[in-house]
C-alpha positions as CSV (number, residue, x, y, z in Angstrom):
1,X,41.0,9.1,-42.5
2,X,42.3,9.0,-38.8
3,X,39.4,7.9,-36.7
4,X,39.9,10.6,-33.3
5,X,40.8,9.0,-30.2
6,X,38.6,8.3,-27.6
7,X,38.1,7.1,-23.8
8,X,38.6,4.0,-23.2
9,X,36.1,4.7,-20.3
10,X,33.9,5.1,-23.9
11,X,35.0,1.5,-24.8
12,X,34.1,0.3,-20.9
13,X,30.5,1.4,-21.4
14,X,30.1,0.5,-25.3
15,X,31.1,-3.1,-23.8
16,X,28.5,-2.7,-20.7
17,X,26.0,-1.9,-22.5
18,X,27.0,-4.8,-25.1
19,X,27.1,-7.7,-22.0
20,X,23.7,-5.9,-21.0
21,X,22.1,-6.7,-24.2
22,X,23.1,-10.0,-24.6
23,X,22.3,-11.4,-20.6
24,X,18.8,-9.8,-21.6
25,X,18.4,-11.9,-24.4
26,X,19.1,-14.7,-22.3
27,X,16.9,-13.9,-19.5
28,X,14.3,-13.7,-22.1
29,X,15.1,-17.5,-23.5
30,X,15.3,-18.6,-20.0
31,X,11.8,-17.0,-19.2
32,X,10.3,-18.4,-22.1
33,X,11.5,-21.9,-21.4
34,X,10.6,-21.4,-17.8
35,X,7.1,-20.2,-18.9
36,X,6.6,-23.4,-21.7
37,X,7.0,-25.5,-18.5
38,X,4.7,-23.7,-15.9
39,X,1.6,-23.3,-17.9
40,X,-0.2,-21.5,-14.5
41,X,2.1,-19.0,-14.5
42,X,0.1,-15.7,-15.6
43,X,2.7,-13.8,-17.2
44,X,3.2,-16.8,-19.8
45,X,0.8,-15.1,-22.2
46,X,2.6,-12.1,-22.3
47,X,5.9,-13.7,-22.2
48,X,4.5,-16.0,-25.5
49,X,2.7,-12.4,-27.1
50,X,6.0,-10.8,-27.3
51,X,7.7,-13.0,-29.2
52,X,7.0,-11.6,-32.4
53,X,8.0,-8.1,-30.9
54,X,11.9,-9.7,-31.4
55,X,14.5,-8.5,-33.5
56,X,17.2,-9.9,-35.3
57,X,20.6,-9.4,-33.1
58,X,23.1,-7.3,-34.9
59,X,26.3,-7.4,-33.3
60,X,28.2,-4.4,-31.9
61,X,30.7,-2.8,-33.5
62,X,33.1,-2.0,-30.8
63,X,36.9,-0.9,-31.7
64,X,38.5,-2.3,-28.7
65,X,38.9,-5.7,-26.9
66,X,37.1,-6.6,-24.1
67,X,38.1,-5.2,-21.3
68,X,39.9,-7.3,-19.0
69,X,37.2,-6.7,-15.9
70,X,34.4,-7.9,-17.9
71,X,36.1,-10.7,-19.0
72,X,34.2,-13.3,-16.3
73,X,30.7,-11.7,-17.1
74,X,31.3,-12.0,-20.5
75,X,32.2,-16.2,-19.6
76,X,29.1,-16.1,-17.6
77,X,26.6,-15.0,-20.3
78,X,28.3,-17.3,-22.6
79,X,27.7,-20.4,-20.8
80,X,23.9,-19.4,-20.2
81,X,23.5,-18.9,-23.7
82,X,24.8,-22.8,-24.5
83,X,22.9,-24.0,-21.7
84,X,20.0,-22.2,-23.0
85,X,20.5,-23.4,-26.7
86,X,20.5,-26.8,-25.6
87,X,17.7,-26.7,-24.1
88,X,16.0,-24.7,-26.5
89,X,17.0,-27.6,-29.0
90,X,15.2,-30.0,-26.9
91,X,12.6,-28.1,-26.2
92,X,12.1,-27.8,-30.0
93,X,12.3,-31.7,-30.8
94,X,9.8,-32.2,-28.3
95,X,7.1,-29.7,-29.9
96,X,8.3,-31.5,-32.9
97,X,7.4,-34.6,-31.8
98,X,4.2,-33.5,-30.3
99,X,3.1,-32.1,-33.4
100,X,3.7,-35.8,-35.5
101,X,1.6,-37.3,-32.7
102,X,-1.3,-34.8,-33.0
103,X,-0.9,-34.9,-37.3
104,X,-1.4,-38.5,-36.7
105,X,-4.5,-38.6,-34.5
106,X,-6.3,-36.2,-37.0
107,X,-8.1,-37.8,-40.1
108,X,-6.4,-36.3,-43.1
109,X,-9.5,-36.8,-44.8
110,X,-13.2,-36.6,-44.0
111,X,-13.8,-40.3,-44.8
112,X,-15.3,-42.3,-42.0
113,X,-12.4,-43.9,-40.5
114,X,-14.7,-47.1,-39.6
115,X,-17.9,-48.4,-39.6
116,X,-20.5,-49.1,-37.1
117,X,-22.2,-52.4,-38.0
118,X,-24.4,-52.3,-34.7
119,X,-26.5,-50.0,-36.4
């Protein structure tokens, strides 16, 4: 079957629309990482209660290469999103850390953990 030919002005905006997506995704990331540090800011909560609103990202299936004029927006997003990762990844050993600390301090049993022989 012959797919019908189309715009590339159809391609142009399937790509927009792609970049679009994607710098959302990392505006979101950044927010969130923005928000983990400033715990006063007051749309943390909502930033942190959407989170489970995310989707899994399904790449676009777009029959053309990027356009030529999108080629530096496209380079743009792409090093946000490995800045972003990397500090994600941080971000995420340091919880990780955290957490061992806290599992630590908390008696994994309700056992005294001494005894008070002033009594």
């Amino acid at each position: 079957m012959i797919e019908p030919r189309r715009d590339p002005e159809d391609f142009a905006g399937a790509w927009r629309h792609a970049l679009d997506e994607l710098e959302l995704e990392v505006e979101l990331a950044e927010d969130l990482l923005r928000a983990e540090h400033d715990r006063t800011d007051p749309s943390r909560a909502d930033l942190l209660a959407g989170l489970g609103a995310t989707t899994t990202w399904v790449p676009p299936v777009i029959r053309s290469p990027l356009p030529d004029t999108m080629r530096a927006r496209a380079e743009r997003i792409l090093e946000r999103q490995l800045t972003v990762t990397g500090r994600l990844s941080t971000a995420m050993t340091s919880s990780r850390k955290h957490l061992d600390v806290v599992e630590r301090l908390v008696p994994s049993d309700s056992r005294p953990m001494y005894v008070d022989q002033a009594m």
